[in-house]
N, C-alpha and C positions, 0 to 999 in steps of 0.2 A: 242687180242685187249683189253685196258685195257677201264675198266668202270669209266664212267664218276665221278669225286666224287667233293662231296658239301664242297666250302672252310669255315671251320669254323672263325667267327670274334668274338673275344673275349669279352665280355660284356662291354659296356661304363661305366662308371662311371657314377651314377645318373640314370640308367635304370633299371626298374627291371624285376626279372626273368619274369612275365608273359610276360612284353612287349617286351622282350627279344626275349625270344619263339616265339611271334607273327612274329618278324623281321626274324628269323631263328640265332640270336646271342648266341653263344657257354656260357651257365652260367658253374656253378662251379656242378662238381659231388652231386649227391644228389636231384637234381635239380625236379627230376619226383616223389620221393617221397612227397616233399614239394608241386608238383603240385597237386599231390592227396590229400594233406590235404588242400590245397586252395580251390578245387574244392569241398569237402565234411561242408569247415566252406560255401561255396555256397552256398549250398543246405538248412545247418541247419538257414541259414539266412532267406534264401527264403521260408520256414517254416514258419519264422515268418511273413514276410512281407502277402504271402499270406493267413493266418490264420486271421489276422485283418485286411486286405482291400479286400480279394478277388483276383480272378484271373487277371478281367480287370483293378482294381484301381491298383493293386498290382504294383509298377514300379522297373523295371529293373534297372534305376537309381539309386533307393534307396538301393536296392540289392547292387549293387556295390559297392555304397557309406562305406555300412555295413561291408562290406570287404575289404577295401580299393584297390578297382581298381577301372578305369575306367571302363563305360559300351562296351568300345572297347575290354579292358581287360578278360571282364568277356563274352564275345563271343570267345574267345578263350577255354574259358572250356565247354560253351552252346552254340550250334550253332544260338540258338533265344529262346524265352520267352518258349514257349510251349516244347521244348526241355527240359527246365530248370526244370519247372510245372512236366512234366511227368515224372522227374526222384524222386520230392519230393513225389508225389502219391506213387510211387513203392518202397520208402524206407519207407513208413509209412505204407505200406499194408506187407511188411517185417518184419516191427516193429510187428505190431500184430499177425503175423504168430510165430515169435520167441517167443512173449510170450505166448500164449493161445496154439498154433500147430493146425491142421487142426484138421474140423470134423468127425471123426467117427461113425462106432456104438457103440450105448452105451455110446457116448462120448458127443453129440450133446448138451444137458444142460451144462454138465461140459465145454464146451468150450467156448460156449458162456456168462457163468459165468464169467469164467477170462477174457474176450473179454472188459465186461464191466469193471472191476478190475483192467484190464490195463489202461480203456479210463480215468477212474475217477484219478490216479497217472500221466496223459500225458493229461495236458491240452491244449499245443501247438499241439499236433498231432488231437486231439478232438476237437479243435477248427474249424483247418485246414478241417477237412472231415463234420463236421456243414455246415460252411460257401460255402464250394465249390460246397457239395451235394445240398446245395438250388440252388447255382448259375447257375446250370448244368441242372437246368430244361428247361434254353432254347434252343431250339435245334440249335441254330450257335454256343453253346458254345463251346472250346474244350475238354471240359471232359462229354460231356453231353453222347456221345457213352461208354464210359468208365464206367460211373454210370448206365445206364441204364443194360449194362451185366454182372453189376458186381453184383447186384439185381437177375437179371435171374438166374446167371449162382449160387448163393446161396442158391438160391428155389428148383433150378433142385437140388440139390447137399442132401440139406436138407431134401426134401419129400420122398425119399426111405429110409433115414435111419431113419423118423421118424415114416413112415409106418412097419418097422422092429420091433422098440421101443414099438410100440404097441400090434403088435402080441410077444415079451417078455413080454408085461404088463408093461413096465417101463415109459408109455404116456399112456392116459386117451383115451378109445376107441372111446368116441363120438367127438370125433375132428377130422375137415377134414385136412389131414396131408399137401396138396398142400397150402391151406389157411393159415394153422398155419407157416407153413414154411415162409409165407409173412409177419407173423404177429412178428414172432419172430425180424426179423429185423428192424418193422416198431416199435415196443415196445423201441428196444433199442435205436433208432433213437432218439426219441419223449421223452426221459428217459436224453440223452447223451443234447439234448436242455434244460431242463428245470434246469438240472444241468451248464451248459454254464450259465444261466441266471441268479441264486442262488445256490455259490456253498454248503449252507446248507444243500439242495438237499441229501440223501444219495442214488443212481445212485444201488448197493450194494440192500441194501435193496428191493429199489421197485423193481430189477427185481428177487429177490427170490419168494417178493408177488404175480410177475405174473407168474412164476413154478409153485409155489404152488396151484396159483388159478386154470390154465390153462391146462398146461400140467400136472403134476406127476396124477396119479389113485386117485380116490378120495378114504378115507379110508372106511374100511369094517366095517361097524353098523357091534356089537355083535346081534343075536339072539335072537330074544323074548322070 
């Protein structure tokens, strides 16, 4: 029994490949690589869009506009808004993985160091996790579950290897490691805004001040 097969119809004249695709119209070879770079200039759009307005001002319109397709067009690569959102979250949480690498032992300052040294070189990506991480505090938002465990899940992650750090000596022993582990991210948090605000800000510096202050041993008085 032969299987049923899809009659291809050749692109019109004046239609383009995305709406093409939507229709099931046969474009020219090539066709999917072109859709993956339409669909990633998407994203870097929608980067920007949501970085200065937000999730809910953020419009899908303008997204499109940015790219030139319709908003019918660009549901063809996202199936709706928060589709779109959660795929810019995961390249930007990618972004920082590729530059800094995860935390380790023995690594934990050091990572966190380039963490900031990233944010301060990617203003669009810093801006975007600014503006979203505040908007996310309300709980109908869609990224507000997102933030909320991504917080946890860097505390639980941080407090054993900085409980470690300590019994090597390389974290100052009167600190409580579960706390500092909050504290670390609420520093760069609150470091990464003031710089968004003034970028004379050096982001860099203040957070060596607070290693230095914070965490690192404090040094050893010579002997009387």
């Amino acid at each position: 029994m032969e299987s049923a097969r899809v009659t291809e119809q050749p692109a019109e004249a004046g239609v383009s490949e995305t709406d093409a695709a939507v229709r099931g119209v046969r474009t020219p070879r090539g066709s999917y690589a072109k859709g993956q770079a339409r669909r990633q200039r998407i994203v870097d759009e929608a980067l920007v869009v949501f970085a200065r307005n937000g999730f809910h001002s953020g419009s899908l319109r303008e997204i499109a506009k940015r790219v030139g397709l319709t908003p019918t067009g660009l549901m063809h690569h996202f199936a709706n808004k928060e589709e779109l959102f959660t795929e810019v979250l995961r390249q930007r949480d990618a972004a920082i993985r590729d530059a800094a690498g995860d935390p380790a032992e023995h690594t934990l300052i050091q990572q966190a160091t380039k963490v900031v040294a990233h944010n301060q070189h990617s203003r669009g990506l810093t801006s975007l996790y600014a503006t979203v991480s505040a908007e996310a505090t309300d709980s109908e938002h869609p990224a507000h579950a997102h933030f909320a465990e991504r917080y946890r899940e860097n505390a639980a992650m941080a407090t054993p290897i900085l409980i470690a750090a300590q019994a090597d000596g390389e974290v100052r022993a009167d600190i409580d490691p579960a706390l500092a582990a909050r504290l670390i991210s609420a520093v760069m948090d609150g470091i990464q805004q003031q710089w968004l605000l003034d970028d004379s800000v050096d982001m860099n510096g203040l957070f060596a001040e607070f290693v230095r202050g914070y965490l690192l041993p404090l040094p050893t008085r010579p002997a009387d």
